[in-house]
C-alpha positions in Angstrom: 28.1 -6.4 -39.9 29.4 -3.8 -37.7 29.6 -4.7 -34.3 28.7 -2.0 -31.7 31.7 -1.2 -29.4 31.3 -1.9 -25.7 31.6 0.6 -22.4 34.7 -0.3 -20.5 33.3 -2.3 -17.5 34.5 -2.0 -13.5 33.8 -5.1 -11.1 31.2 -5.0 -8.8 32.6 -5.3 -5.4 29.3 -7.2 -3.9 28.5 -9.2 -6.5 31.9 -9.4 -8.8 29.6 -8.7 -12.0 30.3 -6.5 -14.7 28.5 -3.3 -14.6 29.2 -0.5 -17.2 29.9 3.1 -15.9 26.4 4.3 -17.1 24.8 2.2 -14.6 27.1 3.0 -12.0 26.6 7.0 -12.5 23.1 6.6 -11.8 23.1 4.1 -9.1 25.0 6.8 -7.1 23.0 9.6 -8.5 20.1 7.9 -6.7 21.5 6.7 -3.9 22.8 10.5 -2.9 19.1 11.9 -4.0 17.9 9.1 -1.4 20.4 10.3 0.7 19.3 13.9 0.5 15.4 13.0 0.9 16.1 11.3 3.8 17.6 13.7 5.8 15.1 16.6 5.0 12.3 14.2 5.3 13.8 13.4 8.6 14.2 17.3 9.2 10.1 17.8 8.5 9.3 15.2 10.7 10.9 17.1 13.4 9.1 20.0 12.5 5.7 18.4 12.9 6.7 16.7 15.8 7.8 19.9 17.8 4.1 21.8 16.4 2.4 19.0 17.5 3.8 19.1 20.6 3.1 22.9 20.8 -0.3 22.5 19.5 -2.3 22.7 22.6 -5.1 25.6 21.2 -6.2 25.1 18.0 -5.3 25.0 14.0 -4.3 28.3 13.9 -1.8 27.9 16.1 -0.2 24.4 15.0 0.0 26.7 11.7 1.6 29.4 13.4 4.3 26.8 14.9 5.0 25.5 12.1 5.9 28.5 9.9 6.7 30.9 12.8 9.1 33.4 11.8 12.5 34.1 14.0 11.7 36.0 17.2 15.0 37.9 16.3 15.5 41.8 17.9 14.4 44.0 15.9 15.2 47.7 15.5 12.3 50.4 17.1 12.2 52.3 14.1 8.5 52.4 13.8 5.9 54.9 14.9 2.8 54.3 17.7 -0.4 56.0 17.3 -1.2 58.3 20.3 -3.3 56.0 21.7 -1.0 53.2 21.5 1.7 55.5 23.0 -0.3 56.4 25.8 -1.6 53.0 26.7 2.3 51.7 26.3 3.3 54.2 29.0 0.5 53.8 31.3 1.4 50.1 30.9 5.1 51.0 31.7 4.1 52.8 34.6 2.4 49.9 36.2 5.4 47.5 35.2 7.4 50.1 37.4 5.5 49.9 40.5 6.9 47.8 43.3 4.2 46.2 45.9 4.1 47.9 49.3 2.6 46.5 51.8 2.2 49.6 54.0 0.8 51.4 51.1 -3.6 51.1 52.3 -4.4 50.7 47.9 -2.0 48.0 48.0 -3.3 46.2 51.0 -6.9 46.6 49.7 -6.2 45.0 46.4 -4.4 42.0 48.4 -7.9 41.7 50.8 -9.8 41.7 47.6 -8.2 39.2 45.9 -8.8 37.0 49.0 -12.8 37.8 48.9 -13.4 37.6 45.6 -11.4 33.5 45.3 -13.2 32.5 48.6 -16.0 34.9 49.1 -17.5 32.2 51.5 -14.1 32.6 54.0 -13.3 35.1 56.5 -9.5 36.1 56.5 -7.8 36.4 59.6 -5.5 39.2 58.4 -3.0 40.0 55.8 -0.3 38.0 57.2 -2.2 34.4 57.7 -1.4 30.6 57.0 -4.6 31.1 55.2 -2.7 32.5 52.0 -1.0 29.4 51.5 -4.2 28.4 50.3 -4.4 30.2 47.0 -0.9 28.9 46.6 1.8 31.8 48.4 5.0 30.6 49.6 3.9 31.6 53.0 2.0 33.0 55.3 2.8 36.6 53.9 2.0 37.2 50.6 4.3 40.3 50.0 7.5 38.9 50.8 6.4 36.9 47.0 5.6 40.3 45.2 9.5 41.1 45.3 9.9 39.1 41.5 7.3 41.2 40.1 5.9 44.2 41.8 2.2 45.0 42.0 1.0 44.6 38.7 0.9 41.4 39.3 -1.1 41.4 42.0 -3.8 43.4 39.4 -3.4 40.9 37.3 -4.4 38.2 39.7 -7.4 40.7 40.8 -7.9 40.7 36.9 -8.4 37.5 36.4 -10.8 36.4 39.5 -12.8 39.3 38.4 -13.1 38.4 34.9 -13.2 34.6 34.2 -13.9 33.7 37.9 -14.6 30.2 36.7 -11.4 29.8 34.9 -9.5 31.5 38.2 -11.2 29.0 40.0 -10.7 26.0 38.6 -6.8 26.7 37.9 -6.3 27.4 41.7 -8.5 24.9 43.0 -6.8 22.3 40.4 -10.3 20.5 39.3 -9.3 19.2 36.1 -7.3 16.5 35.0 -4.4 14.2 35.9 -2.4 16.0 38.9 0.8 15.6 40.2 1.4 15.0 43.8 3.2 18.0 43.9 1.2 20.9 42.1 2.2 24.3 41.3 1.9 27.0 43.7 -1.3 29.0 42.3 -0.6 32.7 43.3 3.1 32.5 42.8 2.9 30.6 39.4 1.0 33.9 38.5 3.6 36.0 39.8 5.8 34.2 37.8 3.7 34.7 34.1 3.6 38.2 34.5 7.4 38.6 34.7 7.6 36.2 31.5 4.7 38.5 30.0 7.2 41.8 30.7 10.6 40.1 29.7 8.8 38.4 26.6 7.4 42.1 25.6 10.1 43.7 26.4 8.2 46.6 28.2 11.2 47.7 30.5 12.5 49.0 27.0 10.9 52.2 25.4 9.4 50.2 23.1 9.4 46.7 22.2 11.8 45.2 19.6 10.9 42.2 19.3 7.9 40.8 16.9 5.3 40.0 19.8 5.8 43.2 21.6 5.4 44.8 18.3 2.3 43.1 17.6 1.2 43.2 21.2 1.2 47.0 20.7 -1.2 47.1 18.1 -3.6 44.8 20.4 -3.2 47.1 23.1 -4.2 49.7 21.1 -7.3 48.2 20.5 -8.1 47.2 23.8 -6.0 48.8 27.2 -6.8 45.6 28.8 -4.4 43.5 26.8 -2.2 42.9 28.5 -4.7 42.0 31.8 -6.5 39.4 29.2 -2.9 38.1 28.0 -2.3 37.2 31.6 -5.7 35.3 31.6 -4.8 33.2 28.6 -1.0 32.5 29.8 -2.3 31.1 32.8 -4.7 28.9 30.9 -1.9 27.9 28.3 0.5 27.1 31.2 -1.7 25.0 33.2 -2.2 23.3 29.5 1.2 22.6 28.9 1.4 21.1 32.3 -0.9 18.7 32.0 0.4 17.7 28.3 3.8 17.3 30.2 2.7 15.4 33.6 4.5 17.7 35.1 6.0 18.2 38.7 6.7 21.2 40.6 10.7 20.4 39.2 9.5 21.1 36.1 7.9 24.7 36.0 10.3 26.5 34.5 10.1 24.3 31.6 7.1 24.4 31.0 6.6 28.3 31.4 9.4 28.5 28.5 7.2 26.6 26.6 4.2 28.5 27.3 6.4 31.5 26.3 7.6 30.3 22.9 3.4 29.3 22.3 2.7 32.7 23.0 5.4 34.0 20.8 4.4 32.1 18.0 0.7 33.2 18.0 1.6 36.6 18.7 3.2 36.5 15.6 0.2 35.2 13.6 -0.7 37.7 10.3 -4.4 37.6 11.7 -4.2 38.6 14.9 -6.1 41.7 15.4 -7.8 42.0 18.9 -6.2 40.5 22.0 -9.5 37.8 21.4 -8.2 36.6 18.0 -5.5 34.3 19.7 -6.4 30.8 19.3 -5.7 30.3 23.2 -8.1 32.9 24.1 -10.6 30.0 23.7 -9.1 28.3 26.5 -11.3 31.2 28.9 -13.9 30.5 30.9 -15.6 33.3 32.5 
């Protein structure tokens, strides 16, 4: 009888048994797939993680975080409806305009933001300890416009206007767990609509990034857009803080994270009116 002929063996350096070289080229085969598994296992969980983080307005934008394309420049070589080229300059325009407060229109505006977020109160005058109120570094509120220019100013007007209760209850900070020290209100908003231009990119002549691309279409579609993107970046931000227990130290952190949020769902395939963003739900008017 014909005895099969064995493997050649190797010693086993844990246990000193024989194993053949079969066993031993699969027993690393599986320990690198392990290997392998585990660090792109390791590399979803991460993923989650960050969108669930992020994932302060709804599904569709967890989704959106999670398979968010690269918020890379992109070239301009793309063509605007006339409407969407004449609302993009008009929008430019205001971007452009710096807050003067010798100008009567621009002292106007600043008296009716003051009425319209405490109709109840008589102000004293445009320079007044009174503006530290709504949240202004100090007692005159154009000394704060310098980091913006007016348009922020309409935005605030905007917003008191529009979803008075959500102005309301973000200035008057009614909801939630609140830091000892809070965000200033008016300057916070200040703040969004110079992250709203930079994010854009309106000081270009168009936008080349994908949410300035996309915000196009939207403001196409609606001329207040960009007004109504204010509105919901407020809402986000004051979100975000809350998820984050955050402290005045930390508002520029969390306005880059209400940025990249906005980004992502900016860059959502079904977003066709300035409404369709998940954090437009977040308004209450």
């Amino acid at each position: 009888m014909r005895l099969r002929k064995r493997k050649r063996c190797f010693p086993s350096c844990s246990s000193l048994h024989k194993v053949d070289e079969d066993e031993i080229y699969w027993r690393h085969r599986k320990k690198d797939e392990e290997l392998e598994w585990s660090h792109n296992s390791t590399h979803l969980v991460s993923q989650f993680a960050q969108c669930f983080t992020n994932a302060m307005v709804g599904s569709r934008s967890w989704i959106g975080s999670l398979f968010s394309r690269s918020n890379t420049r992109r070239n301009d070589d793309y063509l605007l409806t006339p409407i969407q080229e004449q609302r993009l300059q008009r929008l430019q325009e205001r971007v452009h305009v710096p807050f003067d407060e010798a100008r009567p229109d621009h002292q106007e505006a600043l008296s009716s933001l003051w009425h319209c977020a405490f109709p109840s109160v008589s102000l004293k005058g445009l320079i007044s300890d009174q503006w530290k109120e709504m949240g202004w570094q100090g007692p005159n509120p154009s000394t704060d416009f310098r980091g913006c220019g007016f348009i922020s100013l309409e935005n605030l007007l905007y917003f008191v206007r529009t979803y008075p209760v959500s102005f309301n209850r973000l200035m008057t900070k009614k909801e939630g767990n609140r830091a000892t020290w809070e965000y200033p209100f008016a300057v916070a908003g200040i703040n969004i609509s110079y992250m709203l231009i930079q994010m854009l990119d309106l000081y270009s002549e168009k936008p080349r990034c994908l949410p300035g691309i996309n915000f196009i279409k939207l403001l196409g579609e609606d001329e207040e857009a960009f007004d109504v993107l204010f509105c919901v970046a407020f809402e986000m931000m004051d979100a975000q803080w809350l998820a984050m227990c955050a402290s005045y130290m930390n508002f520029n952190e969390v306005l880059r994270v209400t940025r990249l949020q906005l980004e992502r769902e900016l860059s959502l395939e079904d977003i066709h009116r300035i409404q369709d963003l998940p954090a437009y739900n977040l308004l209450y008017q």
